[in-house]
N, C-alpha and C positions, 0 to 999 in steps of 0.2 A: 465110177471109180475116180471119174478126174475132177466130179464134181464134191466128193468127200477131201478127194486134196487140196485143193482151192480155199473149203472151208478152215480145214486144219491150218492150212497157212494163215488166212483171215484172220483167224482166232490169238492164232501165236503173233502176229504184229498185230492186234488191235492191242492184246495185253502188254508188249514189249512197248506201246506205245502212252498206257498208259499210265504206266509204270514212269516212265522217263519223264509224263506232262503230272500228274499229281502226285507222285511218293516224294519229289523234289520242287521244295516251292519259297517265297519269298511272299512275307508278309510286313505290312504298316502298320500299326496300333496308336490310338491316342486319340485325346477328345480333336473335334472337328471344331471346338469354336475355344475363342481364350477372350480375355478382357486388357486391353492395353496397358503393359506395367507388369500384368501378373507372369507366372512361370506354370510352364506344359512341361512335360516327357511325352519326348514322341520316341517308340521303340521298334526297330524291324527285325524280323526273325528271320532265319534261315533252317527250315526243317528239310529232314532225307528221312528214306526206309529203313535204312541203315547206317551203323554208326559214320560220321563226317571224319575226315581223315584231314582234307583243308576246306579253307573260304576265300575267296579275293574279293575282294568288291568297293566301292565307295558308298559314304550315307553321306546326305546332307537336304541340309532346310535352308531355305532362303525368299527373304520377302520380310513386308512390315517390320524395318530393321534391325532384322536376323540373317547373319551368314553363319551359320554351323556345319561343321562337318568332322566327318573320321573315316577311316579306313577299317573294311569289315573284314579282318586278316584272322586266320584260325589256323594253327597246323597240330597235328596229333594223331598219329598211326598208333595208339596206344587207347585208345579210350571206348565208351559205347556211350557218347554224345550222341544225339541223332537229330539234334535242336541247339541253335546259338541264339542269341538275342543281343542286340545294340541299341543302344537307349543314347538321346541327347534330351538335353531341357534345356530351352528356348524362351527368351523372355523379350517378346516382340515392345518395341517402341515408338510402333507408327501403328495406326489404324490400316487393315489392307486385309493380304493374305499371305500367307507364310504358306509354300510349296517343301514338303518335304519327300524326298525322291532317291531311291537306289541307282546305282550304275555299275555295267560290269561286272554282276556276281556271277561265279560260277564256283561249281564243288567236285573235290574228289572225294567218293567212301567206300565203304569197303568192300562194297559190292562192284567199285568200278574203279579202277587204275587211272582211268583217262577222265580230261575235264568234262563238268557237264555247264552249258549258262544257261542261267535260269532267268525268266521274265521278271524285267523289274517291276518294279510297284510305286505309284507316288500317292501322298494323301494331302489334301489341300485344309488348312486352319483357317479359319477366318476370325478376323480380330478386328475385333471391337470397341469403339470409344469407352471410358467410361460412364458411368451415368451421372449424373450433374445431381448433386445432393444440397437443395439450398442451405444455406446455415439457418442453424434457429434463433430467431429474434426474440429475446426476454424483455417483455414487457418493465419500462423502466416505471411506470406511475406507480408512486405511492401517497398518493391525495389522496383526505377522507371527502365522501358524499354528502355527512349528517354528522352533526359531534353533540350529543344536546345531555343535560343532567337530571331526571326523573322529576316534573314539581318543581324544576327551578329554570329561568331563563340566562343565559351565559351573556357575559360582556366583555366585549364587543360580542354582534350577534357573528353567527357563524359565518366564516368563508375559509374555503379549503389551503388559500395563501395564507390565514393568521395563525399562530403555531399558539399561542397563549390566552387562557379563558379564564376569569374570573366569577364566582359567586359567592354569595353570602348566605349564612341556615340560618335557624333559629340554635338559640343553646340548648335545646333539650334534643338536639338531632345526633342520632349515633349512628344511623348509615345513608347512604344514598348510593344509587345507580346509575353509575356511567354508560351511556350506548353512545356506539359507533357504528358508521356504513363506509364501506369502502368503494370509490368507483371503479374500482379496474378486480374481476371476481379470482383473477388469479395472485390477489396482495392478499398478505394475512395480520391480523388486526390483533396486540394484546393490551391490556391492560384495560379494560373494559368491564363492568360485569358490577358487582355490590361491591360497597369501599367503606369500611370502618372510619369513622370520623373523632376528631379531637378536637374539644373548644381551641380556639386560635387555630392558625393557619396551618392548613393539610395541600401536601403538592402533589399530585396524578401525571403519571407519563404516559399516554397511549401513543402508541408507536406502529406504525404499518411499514411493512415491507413487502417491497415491491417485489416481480416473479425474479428480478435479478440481482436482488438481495439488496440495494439500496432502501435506506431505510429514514421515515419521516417522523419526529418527533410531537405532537400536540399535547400541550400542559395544560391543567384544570388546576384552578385554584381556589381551592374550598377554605370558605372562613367562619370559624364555626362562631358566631354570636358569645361575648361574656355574658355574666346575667347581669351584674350592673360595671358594662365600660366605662372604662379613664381614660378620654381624649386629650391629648395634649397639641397643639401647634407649632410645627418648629419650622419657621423661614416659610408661614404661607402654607404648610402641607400638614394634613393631619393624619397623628397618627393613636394606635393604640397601644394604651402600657397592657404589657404581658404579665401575668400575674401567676400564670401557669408552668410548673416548672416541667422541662422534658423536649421544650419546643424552641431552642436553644441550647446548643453545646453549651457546657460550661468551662467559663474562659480558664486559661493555666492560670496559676500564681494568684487563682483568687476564691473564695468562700462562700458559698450558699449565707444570706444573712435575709435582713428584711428592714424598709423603711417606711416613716410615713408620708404618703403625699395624699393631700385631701381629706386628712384623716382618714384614708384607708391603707391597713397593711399592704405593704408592693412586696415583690420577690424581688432581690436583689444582691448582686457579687460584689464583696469588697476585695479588697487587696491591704492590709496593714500596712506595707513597707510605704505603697505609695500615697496612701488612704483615700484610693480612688474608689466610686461607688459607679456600677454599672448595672443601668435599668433596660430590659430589652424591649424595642417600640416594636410596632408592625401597622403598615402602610395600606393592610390586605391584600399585597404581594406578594412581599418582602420584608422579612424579621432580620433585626440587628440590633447588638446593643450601641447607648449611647453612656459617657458619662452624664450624670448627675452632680449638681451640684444642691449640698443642702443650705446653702446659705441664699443663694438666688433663686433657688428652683430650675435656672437653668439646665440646658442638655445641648452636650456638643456630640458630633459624631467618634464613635472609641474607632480608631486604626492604631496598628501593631503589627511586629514582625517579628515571629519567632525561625530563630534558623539557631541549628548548632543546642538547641536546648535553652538558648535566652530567648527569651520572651520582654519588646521593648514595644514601649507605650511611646508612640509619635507624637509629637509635641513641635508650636512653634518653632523656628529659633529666634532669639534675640538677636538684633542685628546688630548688635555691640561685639556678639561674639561670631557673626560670621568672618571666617578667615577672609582675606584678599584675593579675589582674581574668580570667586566662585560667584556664579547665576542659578538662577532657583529653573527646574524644571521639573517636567511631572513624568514618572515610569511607573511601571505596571508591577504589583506585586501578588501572589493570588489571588488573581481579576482583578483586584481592587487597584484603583486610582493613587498613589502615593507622589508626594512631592518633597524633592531635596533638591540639592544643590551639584553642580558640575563644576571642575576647572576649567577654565579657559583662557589663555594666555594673551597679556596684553597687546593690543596693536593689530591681531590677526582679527580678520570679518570673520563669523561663523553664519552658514546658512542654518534656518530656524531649526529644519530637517538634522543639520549635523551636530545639533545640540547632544540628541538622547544618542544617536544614533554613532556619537564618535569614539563615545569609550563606555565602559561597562562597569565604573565605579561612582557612586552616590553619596554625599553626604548628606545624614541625616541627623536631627538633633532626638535626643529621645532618652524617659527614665525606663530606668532597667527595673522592670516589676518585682524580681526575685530581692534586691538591696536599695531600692526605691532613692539609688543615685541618677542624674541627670547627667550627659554630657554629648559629645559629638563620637558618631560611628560612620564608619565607610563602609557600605555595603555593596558588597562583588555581586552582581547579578549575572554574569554568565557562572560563577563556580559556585554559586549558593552561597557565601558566608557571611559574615559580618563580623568587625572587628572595632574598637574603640580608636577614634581619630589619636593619630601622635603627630600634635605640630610642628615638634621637634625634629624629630624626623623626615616629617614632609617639606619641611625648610631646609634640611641637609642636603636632601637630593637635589630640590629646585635650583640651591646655591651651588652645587656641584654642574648642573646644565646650563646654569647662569655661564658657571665661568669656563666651561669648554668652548661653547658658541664663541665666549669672547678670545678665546686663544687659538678659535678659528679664522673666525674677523681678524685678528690680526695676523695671522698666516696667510690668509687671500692677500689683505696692502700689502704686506712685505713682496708678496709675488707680484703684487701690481707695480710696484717701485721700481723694481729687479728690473721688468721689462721693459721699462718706460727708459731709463737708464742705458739700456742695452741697446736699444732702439735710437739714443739720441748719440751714443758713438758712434751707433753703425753712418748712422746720417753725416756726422762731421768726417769719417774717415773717406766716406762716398766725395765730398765736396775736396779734401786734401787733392784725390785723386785725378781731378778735373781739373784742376789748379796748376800741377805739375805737366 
C-alpha cells in the first residue's frame, strides 16, 4: 500500500514538475551569422500553458558594435495570450560576435497568482567581414591589328598609331572592300565591309571602340581615277581639277556654270556680283575650291566667312587703307587658317602669345558675295558675328580714351604738386620751430 502511495506522489510531482520546466519557457530566434554593415532581427519569445497575465525581464545584444536592448514588460489580466515575442534588429559595425541574451524573466498567468523565473536564453551572431569584390578593369585599347583595302596597298603602309590611309583605283571601280582586325577581342570594329565608290575622292571612317567605350578613329581615302585627268601645279603641289559635280558643297551666292581650261569643259561656280569663278582642285586628300582666273589661268586659294547669312570673300588688304595702330595676325575660323588684323596700342610691348589671345575682335578686308562690294568688317569671334568696320566710330571712342587717360594724368600731377607743396611747408614750419 505504501509502495502505490510513493508512486502516486512520484507521479503527481514529476508532472507538477514538468509543468513548471516546459509549459513555461524562453526562447532566442534569428540567423546565427550576419555580414558587417547588414541588419538582423533577433526575437525572444516568452510562451506559458496558459494565458500570460505579466512579463518582467530584459533583452539585449551586444558585441561587434552593437549595444541594444529593451525591457520585456507585459501586463494583461484580460486576455488569452499564451505567447509574447520581442524583436530588436541590430546592424553590427565591427567584425566579432554579437551576444544576444535574456535577464530576469519571470511570469504570472492564469493558472498561477505568484511569480514564476524562467531560464534565460542567449544566442551568439557571428559577424563577418565583407567579401572584397575587385572592381572591374575595362580594357581601354582600341588599336586596330590589320587595316588593309581588297587589291589595293594603303600609304603610308599600315601601323596601328597612323589614323590616315590613302589609295588610288582605277575609273571603272565601283566598290571595294575594307577589312579590319582589332587587337584587344573585347573592341568592336564598324565601318568595314563593301564601300560604293565615286570617281574623285571618297572618305571611310573605321572606328573601334574599346571595352570602355573610348573610341579610335582610322580614315581610308579612296580616289577614284578620272578617265582623262587635268593636273595642274599650284606652289610645287599637284593637284586635280574636279570635273564631277556632287563631290563638293556648292558654294552660297554662286551658280553651277562651266569653263574652258585645256580645251576641256571644267565644272565651275560663278558668282555675278563679284565675277568670281571657282574651280574645285583635290590633292587626293583633300578637295577644295580655288579661284580661277581667266585671263592668267591662275588659282589662288577661295577663303570666306559666312556668319549671320553674309557670305564674304577674304581678300587682301591694301595697305593704304589699313587703319593705324592694327598688326596683321592669324585666327582660326572653321578649322580653316584666317588672317586679319588686331588693335594694338601705341608704346605698350605685346607678347606674340598676347596678340590673338588678348581680344576677340578681327579686322578683315573682304567683298560681300551677295552685292559684290568690297570694304573692312570686324569679326567677333567669341559671339559669332560680323559687322562692317565704322571708322568713324572707332575714332570717337579711341578720342574719348585719349582724353580721359589725359584728364587722368593730369589729376595724378595736380596730386603730385598738392603734396610736394604740402610737404615743403610742413618742412619750413619744422625749421621756424627750431629757430625760436
Amino acid at each position: 500500500m505504501r509502495k502505490i502511495k510513493y508512486l502516486i506522489i512520484s507521479i503527481v510531482l514529476f508532472i507538477s514538475f514538468s509543468t513548471y520546466c516546459f509549459a513555461s519557457s524562453v526562447t532566442i530566434g534569428g540567423n546565427t551569422s550576419v555580414t558587417k554593415g547588414n541588419s538582423v532581427t533577433i526575437t525572444a519569445s516568452v510562451s506559458s500553458d496558459s494565458p500570460l497575465v505579466s512579463i518582467e525581464g530584459t533583452f539585449m545584444c551586444k558585441g561587434a558594435g552593437v549595444s541594444e536592448g529593451l525591457d520585456m514588460v507585459f501586463d494583461d489580466s484580460s486576455n488569452s495570450i499564451k505567447s509574447k515575442s520581442y524583436s530588436i534588429t541590430i546592424k553590427p559595425t565591427l567584425s566579432g560576435t554579437v551576444t544576444c541574451s535574456t535577464s530576469g524573466v519571470r511570469i504570472t498567468n492564469m493558472s498561477s497568482d505568484s511569480w514564476q523565473s524562467l531560464d534565460n536564453k542567449s544566442l551568439s551572431i557571428s559577424v563577418k567581414q565583407p567579401a572584397v569584390v575587385a572592381p572591374k578593369v575595362y580594357s581601354s585599347n582600341n588599336n586596330l591589328k590589320a587595316l588593309s583595302v581588297e587589291g589595293y596597298s594603303l600609304s603610308p603602309e599600315f601601323n596601328k598609331d597612323t589614323l590616315e590611309y590613302s589609295i588610288e583605283v582605277p575609273n571603272d571601280t565601283k566598290k571595294i572592300t575594307i577589312n579590319a582586325d582589332k587587337e584587344d577581342s573585347k573592341a568592336s570594329i564598324s565601318g568595314t565591309g563593301e564601300k560604293e565608290v565615286i570617281e574623285g575622292l571618297n572618305k571611310f571612317e573605321i572606328k573601334v571602340e574599346a571595352e570602355n567605350g573610348n573610341v579610335k578613329t582610322y580614315v581610308v581615302n579612296v580616289t577614284v581615277k578620272e578617265l582623262d585627268p587635268i593636273e595642274v601645279m599650284i606652289n610645287n603641289k599637284k593637284y586635280t581639277i574636279i570635273r564631277k559635280e556632287g563631290l563638293l558643297e556648292t558654294p552660297v551666292s554662286y551658280e553651277k556654270s562651266s569653263i574652258k581650261i585645256d580645251g576641256n569643259d571644267i565644272l565651275c561656280y560663278k558668282n555675278k556680283k563679284t565675277n568670281s569663278i571657282l574651280v574645285g582642285l583635290s590633292d587626293g586628300k583633300e578637295s577644295k575650291y580655288f579661284i580661277y582666273d581667266e585671263k592668267t589661268g591662275k588659282y589662288t586659294p577661295y577663303k570666306n566667312i559666312n556668319v549671320n547669312g553674309i557670305s564674304l570673300k577674304l581678300l587682301s588688304i591694301p595697305k593704304k587703307l589699313l587703319p593705324s595702330g592694327y598688326a596683321k595676325v592669324t585666327f582660326t575660323y572653321d578649322d580653316d587658317k584666317i588672317e586679319g588684323y588686331q588693335y594694338f596700342k601705341k608704346g605698350v610691348t605685346y607678347a606674340a602669345s598676347d596678340k590673338v589671345k588678348g581680344s576677340s575682335f578681327y579686322l578683315v578686308y573682304a567683298e560681300n558675295e551677295d552685292n559684290g562690294k568690297k570694304g573692312m568688317y570686324i569679326y567677333d569671334k567669341e559671339e559669332g558675328t560680323i559687322q562692317r568696320y565704322n571708322e568713324d566710330l572707332v575714332m570717337y571712342y579711341m578720342n574719348k580714351l585719349d582724353k580721359a587717360n589725359l584728364y587722368l594724368y593730369i589729376s595724378i600731377a595736380l596730386v603730385g604738386v598738392l603734396i610736394i607743396t604740402l610737404a615743403i611747408i610742413l618742412i619750413k614750419k619744422g625749421k621756424n620751430k627750431k629757430r625760436r
